[in-house]
C-alpha positions as CSV (number, residue, x, y, z in Angstrom):
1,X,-15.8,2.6,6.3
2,X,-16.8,6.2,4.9
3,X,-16.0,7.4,1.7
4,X,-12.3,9.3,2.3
5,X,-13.2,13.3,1.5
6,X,-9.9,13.7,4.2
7,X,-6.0,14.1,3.1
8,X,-5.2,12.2,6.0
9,X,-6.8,9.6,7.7
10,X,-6.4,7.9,11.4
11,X,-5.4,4.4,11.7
12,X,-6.9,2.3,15.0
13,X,-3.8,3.2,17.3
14,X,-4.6,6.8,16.0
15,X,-1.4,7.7,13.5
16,X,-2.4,9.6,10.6
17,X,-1.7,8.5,7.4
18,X,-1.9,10.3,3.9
19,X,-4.4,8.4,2.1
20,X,-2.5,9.4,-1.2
21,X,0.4,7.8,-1.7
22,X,3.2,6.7,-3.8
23,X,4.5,3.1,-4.2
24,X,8.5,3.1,-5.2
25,X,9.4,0.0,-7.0
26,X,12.4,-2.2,-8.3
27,X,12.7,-2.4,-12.0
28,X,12.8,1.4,-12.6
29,X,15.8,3.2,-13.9
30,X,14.7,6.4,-12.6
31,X,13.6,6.0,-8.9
32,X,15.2,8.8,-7.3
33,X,14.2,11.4,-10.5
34,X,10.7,9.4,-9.7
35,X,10.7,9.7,-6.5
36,X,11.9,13.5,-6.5
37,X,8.5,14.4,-8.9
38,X,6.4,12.3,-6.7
39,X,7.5,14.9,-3.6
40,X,7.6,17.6,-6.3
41,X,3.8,16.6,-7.1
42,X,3.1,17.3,-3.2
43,X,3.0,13.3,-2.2
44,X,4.5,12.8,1.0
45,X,3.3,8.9,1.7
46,X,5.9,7.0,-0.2
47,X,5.2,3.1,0.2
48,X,8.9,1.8,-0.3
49,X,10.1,-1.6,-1.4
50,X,12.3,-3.8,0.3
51,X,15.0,-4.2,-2.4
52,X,17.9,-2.2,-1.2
53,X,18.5,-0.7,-4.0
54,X,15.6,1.3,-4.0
55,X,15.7,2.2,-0.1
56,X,19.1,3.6,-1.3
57,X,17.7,5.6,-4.2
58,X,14.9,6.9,-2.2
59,X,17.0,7.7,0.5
60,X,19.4,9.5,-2.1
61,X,16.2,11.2,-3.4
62,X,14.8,12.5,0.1
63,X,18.8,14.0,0.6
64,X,18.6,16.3,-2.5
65,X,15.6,18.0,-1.2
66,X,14.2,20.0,1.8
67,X,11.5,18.3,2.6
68,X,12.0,17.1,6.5
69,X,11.7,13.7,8.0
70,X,8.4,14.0,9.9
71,X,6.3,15.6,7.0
72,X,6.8,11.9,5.1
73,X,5.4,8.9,5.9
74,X,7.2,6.3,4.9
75,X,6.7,2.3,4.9
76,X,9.2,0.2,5.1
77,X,8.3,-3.5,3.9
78,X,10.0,-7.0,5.6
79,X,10.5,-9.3,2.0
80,X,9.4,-13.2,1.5
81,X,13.4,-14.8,2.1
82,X,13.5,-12.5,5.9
83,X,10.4,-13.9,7.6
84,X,10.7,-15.7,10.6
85,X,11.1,-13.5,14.5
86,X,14.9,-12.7,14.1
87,X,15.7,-12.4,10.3
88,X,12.7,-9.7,9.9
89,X,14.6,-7.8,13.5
90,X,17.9,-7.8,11.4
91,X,16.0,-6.8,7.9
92,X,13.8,-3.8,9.4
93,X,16.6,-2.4,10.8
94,X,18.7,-2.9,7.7
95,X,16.5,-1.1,6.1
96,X,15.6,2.0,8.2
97,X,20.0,2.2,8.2
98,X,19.7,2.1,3.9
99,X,16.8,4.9,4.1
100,X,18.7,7.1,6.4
101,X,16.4,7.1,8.9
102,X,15.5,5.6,12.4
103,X,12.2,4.6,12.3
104,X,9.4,3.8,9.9
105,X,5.8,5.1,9.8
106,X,4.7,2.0,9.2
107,X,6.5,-1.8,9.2
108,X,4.2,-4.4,6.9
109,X,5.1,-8.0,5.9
110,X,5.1,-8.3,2.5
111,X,3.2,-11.4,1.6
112,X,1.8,-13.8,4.0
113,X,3.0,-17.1,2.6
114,X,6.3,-17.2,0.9
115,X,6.9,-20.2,-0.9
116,X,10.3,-21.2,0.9
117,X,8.5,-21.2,4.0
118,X,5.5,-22.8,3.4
119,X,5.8,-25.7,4.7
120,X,5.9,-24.1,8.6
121,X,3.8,-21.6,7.8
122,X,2.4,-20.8,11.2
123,X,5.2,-20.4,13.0
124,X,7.1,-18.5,10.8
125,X,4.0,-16.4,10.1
126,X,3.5,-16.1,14.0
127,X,7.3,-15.1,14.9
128,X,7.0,-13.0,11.7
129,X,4.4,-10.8,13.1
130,X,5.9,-10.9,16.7
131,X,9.0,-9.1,15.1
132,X,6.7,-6.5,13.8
133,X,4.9,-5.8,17.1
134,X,8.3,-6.0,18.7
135,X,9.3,-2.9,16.5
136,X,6.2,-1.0,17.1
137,X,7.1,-1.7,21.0
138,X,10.2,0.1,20.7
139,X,9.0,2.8,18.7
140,X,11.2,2.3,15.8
141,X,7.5,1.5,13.8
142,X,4.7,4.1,14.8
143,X,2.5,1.3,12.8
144,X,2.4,-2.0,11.9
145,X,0.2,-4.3,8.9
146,X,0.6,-6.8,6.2
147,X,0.2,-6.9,2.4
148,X,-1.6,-8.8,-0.1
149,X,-3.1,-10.9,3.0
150,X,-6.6,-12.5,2.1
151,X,-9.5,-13.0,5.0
152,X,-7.7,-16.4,6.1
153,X,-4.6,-14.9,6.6
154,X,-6.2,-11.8,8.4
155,X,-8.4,-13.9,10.7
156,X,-5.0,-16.2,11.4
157,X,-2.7,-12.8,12.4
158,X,-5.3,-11.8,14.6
159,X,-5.6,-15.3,16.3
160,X,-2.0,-15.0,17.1
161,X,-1.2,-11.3,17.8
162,X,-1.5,-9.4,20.8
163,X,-1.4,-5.8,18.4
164,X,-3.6,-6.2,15.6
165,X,-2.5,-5.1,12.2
166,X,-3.2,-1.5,11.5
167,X,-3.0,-1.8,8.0
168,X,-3.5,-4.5,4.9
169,X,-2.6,-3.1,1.2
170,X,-4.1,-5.1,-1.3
171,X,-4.6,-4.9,-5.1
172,X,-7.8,-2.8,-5.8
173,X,-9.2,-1.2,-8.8
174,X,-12.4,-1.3,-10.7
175,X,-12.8,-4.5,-12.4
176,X,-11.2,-6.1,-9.1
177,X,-12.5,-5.1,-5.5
178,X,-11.3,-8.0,-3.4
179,X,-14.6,-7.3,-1.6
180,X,-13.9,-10.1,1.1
181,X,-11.2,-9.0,1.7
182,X,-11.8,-5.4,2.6
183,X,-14.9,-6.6,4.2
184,X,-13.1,-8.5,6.8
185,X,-10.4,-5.8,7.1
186,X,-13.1,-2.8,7.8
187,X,-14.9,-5.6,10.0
188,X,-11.6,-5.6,12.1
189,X,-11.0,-1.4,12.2
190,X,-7.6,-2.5,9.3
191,X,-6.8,0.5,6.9
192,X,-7.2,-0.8,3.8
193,X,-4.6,0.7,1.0
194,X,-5.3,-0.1,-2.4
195,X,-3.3,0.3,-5.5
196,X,-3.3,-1.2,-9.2
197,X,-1.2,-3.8,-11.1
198,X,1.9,-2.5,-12.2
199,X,1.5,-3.2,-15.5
200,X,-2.0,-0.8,-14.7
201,X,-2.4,1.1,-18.4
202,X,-5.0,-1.6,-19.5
203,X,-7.4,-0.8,-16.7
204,X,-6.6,2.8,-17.2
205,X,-7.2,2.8,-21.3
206,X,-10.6,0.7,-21.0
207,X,-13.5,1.7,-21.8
208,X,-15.4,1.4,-19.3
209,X,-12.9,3.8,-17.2
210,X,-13.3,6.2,-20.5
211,X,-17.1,6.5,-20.3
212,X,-16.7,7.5,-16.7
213,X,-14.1,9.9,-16.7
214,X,-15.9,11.5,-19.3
215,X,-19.3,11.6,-17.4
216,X,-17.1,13.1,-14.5
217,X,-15.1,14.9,-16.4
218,X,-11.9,13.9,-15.3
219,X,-8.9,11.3,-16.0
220,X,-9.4,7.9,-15.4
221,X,-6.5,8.1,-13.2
222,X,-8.6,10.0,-11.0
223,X,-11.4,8.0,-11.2
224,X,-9.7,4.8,-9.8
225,X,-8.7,7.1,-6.9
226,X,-12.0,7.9,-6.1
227,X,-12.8,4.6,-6.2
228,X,-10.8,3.8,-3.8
229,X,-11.8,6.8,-1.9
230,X,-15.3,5.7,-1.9
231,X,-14.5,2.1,-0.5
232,X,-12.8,3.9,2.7
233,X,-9.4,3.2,0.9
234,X,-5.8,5.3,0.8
235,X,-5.1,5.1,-2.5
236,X,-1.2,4.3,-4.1
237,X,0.1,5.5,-7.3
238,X,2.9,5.1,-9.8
239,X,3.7,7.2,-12.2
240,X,6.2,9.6,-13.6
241,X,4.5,12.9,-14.9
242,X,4.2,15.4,-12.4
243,X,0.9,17.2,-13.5
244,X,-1.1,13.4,-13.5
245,X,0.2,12.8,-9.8
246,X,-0.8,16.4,-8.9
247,X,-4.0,15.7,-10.7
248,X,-4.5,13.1,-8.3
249,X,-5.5,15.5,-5.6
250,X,-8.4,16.3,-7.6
251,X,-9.9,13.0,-6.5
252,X,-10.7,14.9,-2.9
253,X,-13.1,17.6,-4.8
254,X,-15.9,15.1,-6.8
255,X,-17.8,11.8,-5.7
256,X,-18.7,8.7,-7.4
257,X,-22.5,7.8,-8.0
258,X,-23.2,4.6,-5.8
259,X,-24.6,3.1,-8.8
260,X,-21.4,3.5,-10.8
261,X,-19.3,2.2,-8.0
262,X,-21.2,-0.6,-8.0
263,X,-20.8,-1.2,-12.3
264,X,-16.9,-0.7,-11.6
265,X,-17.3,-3.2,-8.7
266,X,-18.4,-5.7,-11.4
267,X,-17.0,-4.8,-15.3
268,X,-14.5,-7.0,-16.5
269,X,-11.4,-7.3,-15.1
270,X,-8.5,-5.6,-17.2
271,X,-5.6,-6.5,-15.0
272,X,-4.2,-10.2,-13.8
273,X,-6.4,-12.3,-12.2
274,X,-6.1,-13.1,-8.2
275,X,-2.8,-14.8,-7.2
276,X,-3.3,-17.6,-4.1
277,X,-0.8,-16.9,-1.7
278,X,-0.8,-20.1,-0.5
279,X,0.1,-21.3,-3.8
280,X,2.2,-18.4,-6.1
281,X,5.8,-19.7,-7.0
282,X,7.7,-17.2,-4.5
């Protein structure tokens, strides 16, 4: 894929997706004032998760504002207990109810092998997915992808789908590029999204990420967005100061030197290392 220089990008069945967005997350006492300086900040791709408590605060969020339903673009995630073809039906739908809304911008299964599964992980991984192109079917998801999916998992999806995914989000920053995994999903015309670890000040503080925001002159905030931009990814953020996420933007107006994308590609890696799927304890 090409470098994103766009605000909004096309995925393969042609819906046009922000390629900044916002990931809203359990553990935050503030998610609706978060979520209100986010749209405040001019983000209008909010990647929501599937703990209800934060559909309701977004959806409580959303209500205090003006901003209409079809200027967001909002994901609604399926969580590791509700795989399997009818639990995921009654959990999307759950959801949308909890968010106020009646459909999502984009459905995604949140991580390919949950451990209470495991042990039938192909079928419920293949009914899993069927639920998901059942809901883009009926309209009530204009898109549908995965998370956190490696090649194998990718490869196995598309063995078994008749849609293919139109999106994989996957932990990217410099230090860790998950470059097979982006390979395969570019090789297969899947939108990459890429966002950092949530505990993300580390890569953010390094030095490495100093010298270069210095050289660009700009925050390194910005330069792990144009990271991602460079690598053809939409890029998610946290954070809960207005003028950093409206900052962000900025990350549309420079470009990365190939060489330096390359360094980030390989500098150390300041956040966790890779978690197997196949093998993580939930």
């Amino acid at each position: 894929m090409h470098a994103i220089n766009e605000t909004v990008t096309n995925l393969h069945n042609g819906v046009r997706v922000p390629t900044l967005g916002y990931r809203v997350i359990p553990g935050h006492a503030n998610t609706v004032n978060n979520v209100l300086t986010a749209l405040s900040a001019g983000i209008r791709h909010f990647d929501i998760s599937s703990h209800p408590d934060v559909e309701k605060a977004f959806a409580k969020a959303v209500s205090k504002t003006n901003v209409p339903r079809e200027e967001l673009f909002l994901t609604v995630r399926i969580a590791n207990e509700d795989h399997g073809y009818e639990r995921a039906i009654h959990a999307f739908r759950n959801s949308l109810t909890r968010l106020q809304t009646d459909y999502a911008d984009l459905l995604m299964i949140d991580w390919p092998n949950p451990k209470m599964y495991r042990d039938n992980y192909e079928q419920m991984a293949i009914e899993t997915w069927k639920a998901l192109e059942t809901a883009y079917k009926s309209g009530a998801a204009r898109a549908i992808g995965v998370a956190n999916y490696e090649a194998r998992h990718i490869e196995f999806c598309l063995e078994h789908s008749e849609i293919a995914p139109m999106v994989n989000e996957a932990r990217i920053y410099p230090g860790f590029p998950f470059t097979d995994n982006l390979y395969c999903a570019n090789e297969h015309r899947i939108q990459t999204e890429g966002f950092l670890p949530e505990n993300y000040q580390a890569v953010l503080q390094s030095r490495e990420l100093g010298i270069f925001a210095e050289k660009y002159k700009v925050t390194p905030l910005q330069i792990f967005v144009r990271y991602l931009f460079e690598k053809g990814c939409i890029a998610l953020l946290y954070g809960e100061d207005q003028k950093e996420l409206e900052s962000c933007f900025n990350a549309y107006n420079f470009q990365l030197n190939p060489d330096d994308v390359k360094y980030m590609d390989v500098m150390k890696n300041y956040g966790p290392e890779n978690i197997n799927p196949d093998e993580a304890d939930f």
